[in-house]
N, C-alpha and C positions, 0 to 999 in steps of 0.2 A: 864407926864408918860403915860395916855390914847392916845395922838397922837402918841405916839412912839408904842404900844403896837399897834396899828390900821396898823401903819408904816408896823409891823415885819410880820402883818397878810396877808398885800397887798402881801409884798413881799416872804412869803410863798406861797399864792397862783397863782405869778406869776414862782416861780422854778414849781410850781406841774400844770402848766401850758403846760410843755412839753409836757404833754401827747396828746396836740393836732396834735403832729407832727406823731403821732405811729398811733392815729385813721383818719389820713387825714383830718383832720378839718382845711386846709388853713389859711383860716379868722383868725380863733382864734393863730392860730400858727404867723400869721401876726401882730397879734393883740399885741403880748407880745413885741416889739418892737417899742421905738422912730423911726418917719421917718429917720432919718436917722442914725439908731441904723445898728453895726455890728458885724459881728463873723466868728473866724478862728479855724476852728476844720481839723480834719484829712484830709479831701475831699474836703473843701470848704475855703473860703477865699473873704470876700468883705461884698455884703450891705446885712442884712437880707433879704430885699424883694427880690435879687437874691438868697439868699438862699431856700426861700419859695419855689421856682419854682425848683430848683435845687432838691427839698427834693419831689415836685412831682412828676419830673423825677423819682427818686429813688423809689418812690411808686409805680409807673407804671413796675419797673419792675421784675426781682426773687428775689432781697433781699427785706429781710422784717426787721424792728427795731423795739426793743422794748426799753423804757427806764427807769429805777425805778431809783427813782429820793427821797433824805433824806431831812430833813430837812437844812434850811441853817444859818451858822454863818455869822452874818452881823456886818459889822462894819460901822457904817455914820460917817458924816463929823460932824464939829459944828453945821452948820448952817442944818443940820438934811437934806437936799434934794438932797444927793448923799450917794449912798451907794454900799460894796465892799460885796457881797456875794459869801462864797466859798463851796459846795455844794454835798456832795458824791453823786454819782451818780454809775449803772450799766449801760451798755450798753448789750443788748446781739441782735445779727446779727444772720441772717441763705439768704443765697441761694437756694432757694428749689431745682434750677435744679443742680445747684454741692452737693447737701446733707452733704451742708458745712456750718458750724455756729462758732460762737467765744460769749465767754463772756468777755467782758473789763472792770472792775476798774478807775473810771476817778473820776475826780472832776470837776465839772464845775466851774469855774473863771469870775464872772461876775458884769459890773460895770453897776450900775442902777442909774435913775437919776428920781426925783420926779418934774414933770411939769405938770402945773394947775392943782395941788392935786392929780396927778397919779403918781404913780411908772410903768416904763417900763425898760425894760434893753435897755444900751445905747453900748455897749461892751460885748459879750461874746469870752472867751476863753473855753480852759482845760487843766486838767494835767493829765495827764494816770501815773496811779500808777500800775497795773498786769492786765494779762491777758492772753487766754487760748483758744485753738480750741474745738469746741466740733463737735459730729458727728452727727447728728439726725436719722441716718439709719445705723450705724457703720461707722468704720475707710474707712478713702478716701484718699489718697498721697497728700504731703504737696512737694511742690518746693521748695527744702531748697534755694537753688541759689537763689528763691524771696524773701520769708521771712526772711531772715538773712541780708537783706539789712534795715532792721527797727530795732527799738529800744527793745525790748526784751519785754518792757512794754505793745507797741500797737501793736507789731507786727502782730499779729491773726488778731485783727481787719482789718491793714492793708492792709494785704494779703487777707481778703475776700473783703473788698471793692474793690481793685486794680484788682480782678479775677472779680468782678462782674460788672467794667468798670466804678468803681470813685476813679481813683489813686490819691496817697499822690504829694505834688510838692514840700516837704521840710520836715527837720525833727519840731518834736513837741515837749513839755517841760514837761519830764516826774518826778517824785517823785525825789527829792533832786538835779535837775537838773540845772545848770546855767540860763537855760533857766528859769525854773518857778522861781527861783529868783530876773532876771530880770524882769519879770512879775509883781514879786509881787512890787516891787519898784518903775517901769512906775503907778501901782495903784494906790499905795501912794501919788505921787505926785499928780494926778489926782483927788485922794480924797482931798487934803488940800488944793490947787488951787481953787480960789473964782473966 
């Protein structure tokens, strides 16, 4: 019961770990990843440590991210050193120079694996459950013609990342979607697989 409760603690501090990605802290953002750990969110797609560098990019330039990040529900395997955490999270964006922001509703979807006594995530996903433009200086024109090409869930998000020069290249698995179904099911097996 105390190695699992240590277990739940790791990997709490490993979701509340994002926050390296908001303060620029590389290293540690680098850090919450197996070598060859990966993840596919809205912008990105491939190994984490291209996504590190990608998420530099991003910091370099008008968008800015924040991310408040819940606790997570974790499920492990038998043998206790793989585990399926699913993870409410916000997202909220802004562009300073379009005086454009969105808040998004996601869940982070993330398969972690516990090697030589560490927990790192070896898999992240997400599911966009809602989400909403905000303005930080009043209202600014929305390109329906762009936004109406995404999911209704991440669309906001979309549309600001794609205005700020990190477009989507696929759709993503939003709340009750085939998609996160499938998702959830590739995990499964991945968790019960020795």
């Amino acid at each position: 019961m105390q190695n699992q409760l240590e277990d739940r603690q790791q990997l709490n501090d490993l979701m509340n770990g994002w926050m390296h990605r908001d303060l620029g802290n590389w290293d540690g953002l680098r850090n919450l990843f197996h070598p060859d750990g990966t993840i596919e969110i809205t912008w990105f797609e491939g190994l984490a440590s291209d996504f590190v560098d990608g998420s530099m990019r991003m910091g370099a330039s008008d968008l800015r991210t924040k991310h408040l990040i819940g606790s997570p529900a974790v499920t492990f395997n038998a043998s206790g050193n793989k585990a399926i955490l699913e993870t409410n999270a916000m997202i909220i964006g802004e562009n300073v120079k379009l005086n454009l922001g969105c808040e998004c509703h996601n869940r982070f979807y993330d398969l972690a694996e516990k090697r030589d006594g560490v927990w790192k995530l070896f898999h992240r996903q997400s599911v966009y459950d809602m989400g909403t433009f905000t303005f930080p200086l009043g209202p600014v024109e929305i390109d329906q013609s762009i936004v109406t090409k995404y999911p209704r869930e991440y669309a906001a998000l979309a549309y600001l990342l794609a205005q700020s020069g990190f477009p989507l290249s696929r759709i993503f698995a939003t709340r009750g979607s085939e998609l996160e179904q499938k998702m959830k099911t590739s995990a499964q097996i991945w968790l019960n697989a020795e």
